[in-house]
N, C-alpha and C positions, 0 to 999 in steps of 0.2 A: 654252446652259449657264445653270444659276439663276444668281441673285445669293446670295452668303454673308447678305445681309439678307433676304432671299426669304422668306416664311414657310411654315414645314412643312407639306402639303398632310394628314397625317395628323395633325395634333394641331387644324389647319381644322374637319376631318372631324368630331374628339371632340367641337369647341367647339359645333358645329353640332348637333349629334344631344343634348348637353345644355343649350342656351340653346332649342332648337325652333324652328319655321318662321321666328319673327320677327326670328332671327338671321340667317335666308340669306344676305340684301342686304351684311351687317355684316361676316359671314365670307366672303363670297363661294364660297361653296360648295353648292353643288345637289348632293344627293343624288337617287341611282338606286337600282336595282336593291335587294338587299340590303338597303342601309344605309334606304333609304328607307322598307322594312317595319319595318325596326327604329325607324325615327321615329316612323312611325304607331303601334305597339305603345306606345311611349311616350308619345304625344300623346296615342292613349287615356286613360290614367291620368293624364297629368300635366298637360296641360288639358282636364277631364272634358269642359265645357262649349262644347266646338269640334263642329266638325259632324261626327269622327270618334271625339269621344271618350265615354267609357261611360256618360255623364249625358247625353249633348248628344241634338238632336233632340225627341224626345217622352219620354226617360229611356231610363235603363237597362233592359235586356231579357235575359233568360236565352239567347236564341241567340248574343246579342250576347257577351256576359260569356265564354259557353263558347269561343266563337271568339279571343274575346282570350288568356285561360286557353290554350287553346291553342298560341297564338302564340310566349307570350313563354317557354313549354317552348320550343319550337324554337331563339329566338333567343338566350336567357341561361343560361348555368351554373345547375346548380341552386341553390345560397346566394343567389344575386341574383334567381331566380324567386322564392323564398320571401318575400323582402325587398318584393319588388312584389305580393305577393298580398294581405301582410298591410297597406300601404299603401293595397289600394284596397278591403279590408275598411273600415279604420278612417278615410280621408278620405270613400269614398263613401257609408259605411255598405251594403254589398253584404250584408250579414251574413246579413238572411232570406232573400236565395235561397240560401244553403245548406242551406235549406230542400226545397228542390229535389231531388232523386237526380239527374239527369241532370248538374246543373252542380255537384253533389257529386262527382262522380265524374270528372269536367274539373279536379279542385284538384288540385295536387302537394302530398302530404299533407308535412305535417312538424308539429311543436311547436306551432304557432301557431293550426295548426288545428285541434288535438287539443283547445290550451285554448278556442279559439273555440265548438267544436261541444260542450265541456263545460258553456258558460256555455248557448246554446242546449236543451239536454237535455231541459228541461222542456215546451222548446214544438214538439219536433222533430214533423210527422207521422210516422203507424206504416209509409209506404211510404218515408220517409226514414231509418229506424232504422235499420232493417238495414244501408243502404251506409252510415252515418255508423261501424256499429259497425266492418266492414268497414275501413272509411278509419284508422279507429282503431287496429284490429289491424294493421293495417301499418308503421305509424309506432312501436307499441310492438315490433313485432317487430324493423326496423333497429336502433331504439336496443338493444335486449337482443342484436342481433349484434354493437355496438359496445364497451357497458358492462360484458354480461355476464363476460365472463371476465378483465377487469383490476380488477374487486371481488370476483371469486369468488378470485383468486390473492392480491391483497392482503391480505383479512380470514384466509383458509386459514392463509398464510405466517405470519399476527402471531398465530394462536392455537397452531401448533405451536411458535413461538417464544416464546410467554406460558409455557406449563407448563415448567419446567425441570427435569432431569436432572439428579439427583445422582451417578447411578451407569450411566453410560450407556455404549450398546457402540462399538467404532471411529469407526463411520459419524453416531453421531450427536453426539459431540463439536461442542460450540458453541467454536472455538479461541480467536478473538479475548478472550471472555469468560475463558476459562481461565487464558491465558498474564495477561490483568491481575490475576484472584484470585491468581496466584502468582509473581508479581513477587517478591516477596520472598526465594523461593528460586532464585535465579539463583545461578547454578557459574560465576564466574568462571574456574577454569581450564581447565573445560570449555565456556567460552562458549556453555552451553544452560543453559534450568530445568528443573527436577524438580518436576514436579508432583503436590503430595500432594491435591488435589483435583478430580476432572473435573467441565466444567460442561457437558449437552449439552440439546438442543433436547428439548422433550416429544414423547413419542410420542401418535400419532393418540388423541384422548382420545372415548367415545361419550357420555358426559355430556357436559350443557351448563357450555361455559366462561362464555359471554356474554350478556347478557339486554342485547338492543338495543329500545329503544322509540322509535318515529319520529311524532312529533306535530306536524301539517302545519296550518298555517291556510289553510282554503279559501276567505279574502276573493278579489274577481277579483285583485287585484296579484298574486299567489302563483300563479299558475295554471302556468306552469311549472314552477316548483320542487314541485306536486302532481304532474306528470307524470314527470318523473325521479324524485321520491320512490318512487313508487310501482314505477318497475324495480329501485332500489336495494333496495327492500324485498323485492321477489318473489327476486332473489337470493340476501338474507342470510337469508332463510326456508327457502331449500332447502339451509342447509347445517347438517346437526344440531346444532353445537357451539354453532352460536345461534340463541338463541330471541328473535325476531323480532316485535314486534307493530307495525302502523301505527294511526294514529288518527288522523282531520280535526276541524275544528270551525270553528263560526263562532261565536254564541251558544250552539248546544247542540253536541254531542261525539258520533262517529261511528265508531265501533269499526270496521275493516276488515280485521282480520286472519286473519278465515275467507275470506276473498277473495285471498289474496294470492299463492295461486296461481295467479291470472289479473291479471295487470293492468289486463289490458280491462275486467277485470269493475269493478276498483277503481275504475276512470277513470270509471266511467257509474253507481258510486254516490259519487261526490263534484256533491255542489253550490255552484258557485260561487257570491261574494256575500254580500250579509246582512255581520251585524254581525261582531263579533270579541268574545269571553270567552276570552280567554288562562289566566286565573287558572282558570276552570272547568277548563278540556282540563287546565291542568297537575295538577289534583287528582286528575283522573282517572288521570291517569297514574302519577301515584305509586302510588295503590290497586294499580296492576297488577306492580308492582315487588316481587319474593320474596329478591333478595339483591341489597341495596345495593353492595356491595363488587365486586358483580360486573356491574353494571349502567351504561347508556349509555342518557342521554334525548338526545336533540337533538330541540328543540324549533326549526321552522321556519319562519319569522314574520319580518314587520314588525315587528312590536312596538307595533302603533297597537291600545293596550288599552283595550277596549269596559268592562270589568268592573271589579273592586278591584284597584289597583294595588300597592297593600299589602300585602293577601292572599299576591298573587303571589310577589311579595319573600321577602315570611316563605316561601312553598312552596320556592322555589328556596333559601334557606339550609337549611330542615329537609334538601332533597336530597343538596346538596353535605354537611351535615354527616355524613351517614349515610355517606357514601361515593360516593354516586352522581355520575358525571361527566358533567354537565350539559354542553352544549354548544348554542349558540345562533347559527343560520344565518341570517341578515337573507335572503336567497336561494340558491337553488341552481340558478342559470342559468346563460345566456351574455350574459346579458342587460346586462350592465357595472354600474358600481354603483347600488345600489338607494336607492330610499328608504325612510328607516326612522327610528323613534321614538330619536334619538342620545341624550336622558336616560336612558330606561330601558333603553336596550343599555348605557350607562356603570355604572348602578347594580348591573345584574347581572355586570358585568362584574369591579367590587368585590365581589363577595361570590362570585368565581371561577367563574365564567361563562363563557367567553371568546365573544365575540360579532362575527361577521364574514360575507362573504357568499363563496359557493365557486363555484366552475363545475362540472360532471359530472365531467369528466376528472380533478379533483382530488378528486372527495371518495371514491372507494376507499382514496387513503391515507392521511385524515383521519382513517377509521374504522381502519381499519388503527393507526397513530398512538394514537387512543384505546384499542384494543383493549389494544395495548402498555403501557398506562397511562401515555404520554409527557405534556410539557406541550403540550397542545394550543396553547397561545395562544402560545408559541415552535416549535412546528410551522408555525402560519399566519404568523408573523413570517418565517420560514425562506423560504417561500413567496412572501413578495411581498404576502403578504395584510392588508388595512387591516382593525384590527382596535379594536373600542371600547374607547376608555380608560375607567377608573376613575374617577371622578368625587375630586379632591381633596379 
């Protein structure tokens, strides 16, 4: 029978398989079977330069690489294969043999590789294209099984609810809104109100109620939030009531909204890198704006401004004064919080801005929110969400 002081052979185990080999003696614990592939998977990456791991020897090797790839599918959940891919991306620098088709097609695609094989683009060979495109389309296809219809429901739901109903029939009484416009007629002895005014939800309208413009920086930080931008976008383009346009830039401005029926296609004309001209992309973008009152910029950015910062300033007050509801996303990841230019998210944030960083899963009803024409920056407060103050 153990001792109550004995130490747990399974928390041994964990210690061991994260401290590696030089733990053994410390923890007392030898690994077999199983556990012992699972160390090596990890020694690979996490001491590259041991005699099993993916730098060691004579370097790393594409048989090598694939077989580990491989492996640590077999051995780890997906979220933690992903975690390890992108680790021996960026410690080993593996990146040109993605280069490769055969050890492109050994990666478990997800986000990181989408924006990896973006930054890549230009130097991919023609035999590597196609699986990269491939790799690509799969990854935008989960997320658009994931995202798709809780942005298509959110934005639908706040633009039937944006037109209001003066004179509307049973079914579409809006009640909550009703019963507060007619408070005042409350029957006391009939303990109900009489309602001399119905409020109900707009019926399906085939004009456009919303003019959404999405203005993405495609410096490398941004590289995720260009790839869910870009599903968010192909959605809110297939829905007629909005009209939809995307737009990149680094220094110069990249019109993508003939493309935006493909994502893929978006994905592989965005270039990552290069400078930043914020103030440029936002000029542009006003140009493209036909009813202020009816319109939504969110412009998605660091805010590390290559061009006039002045400029910019003035563009974002001409915006907001006209009506337009500016909105300002530091990211759109999962990325946790980001870094970003905290002066100039302050300043625009005075001049009614509201500047903050979202995950996917939240930004359906952000837009949604917006659409509504709520206060966005007590929607992100609501939320949980750290949002730039106003500069005093």
């Amino acid at each position: 029978m153990s001792h109550p002081t004995d130490p747990d052979p399974t928390r041994l185990r964990r210690w061991r398989l994260i401290l590696g080999e030089p733990a053994e003696s410390s923890c007392g614990c030898a690994l077999s079977g199983l556990d012992a592939q699972i160390d090596a998977a990890l020694g690979a990456l996490y001491d590259p330069d041991g005699p099993s791991g993916l730098r060691g020897g004579s370097g790393a090797s594409s048989p090598r690489v694939a077989r580990w790839l491989g492996d640590i599918r077999q051995y780890f959940p997906g979220p933690l294969v992903q975690v390890m891919q992108k680790d021996a991306f960026e410690r080993l620098d593996l990146k040109s043999m993605l280069l490769q088709p055969e050890l492109l097609e050994a990666v478990q695609p997800d986000v990181h590789l989408v924006a990896t094989l973006m930054a890549l683009r230009g130097i991919l060979p023609a035999q590597t294209r196609d699986t990269a495109r491939t790799v690509v389309a799969r990854v935008v296809a989960a997320l658009m099984a994931k995202l798709e219809e809780p942005m298509r429901a959110a934005v639908s739901g706040a633009l039937n609810r944006a037109e209001r109903n003066r004179r509307p029939r049973h079914a579409e009484i809006d009640w909550n809104r009703t019963i507060r416009a007619n408070l005042r007629h409350w029957q006391a002895d009939y303990q109900t109100i009489v309602p001399e005014q119905l409020i109900g939800y707009g019926r399906k309208a085939r004009r456009t109620q919303r003019e959404v413009v999405l203005c993405i920086d495609q410096s490398g930080s941004m590289a995720n939030s260009v790839v869910y931008s870009s599903i968010f976008g192909a959605v809110m383009a297939s829905l007629p009531a909005v009209r939809t346009q995307l737009v990149v830039f680094d220094t110069a401005v990249l019109d993508l909204t003939a493309d935006l029926s493909d994502p893929v296609e978006v994905l592989f004309g965005v270039q990552l890198g290069g400078g930043t001209d914020i103030n440029r992309a936002v000029g542009y973008c006003q140009g493209l704006i036909r009813e202020p009152r009816n319109s939504i910029l969110v412009l998605i950015s660091d805010l590390y401004e290559g061009g006039v910062e002045r400029q910019l300033l003035q563009r974002a007050a001409e915006l907001i004064q006209s009506g337009v509801q500016v909105i300002v996303l530091l990211a759109l990841s999962d990325e946790g919080a980001p870094s970003y230019d905290h002066q100039l998210a302050a300043k625009l944030a005075a001049l009614g801005a509201p500047a903050f960083a979202c995950t996917p899963d939240q930004f359906p009803e952000l837009m949604a929110a917006a659409i509504r024409r709520e206060d966005v920056a007590l929607w992100a407060a609501k939320q949980g969400l750290v949002t730039a103050r106003a500069e005093g």
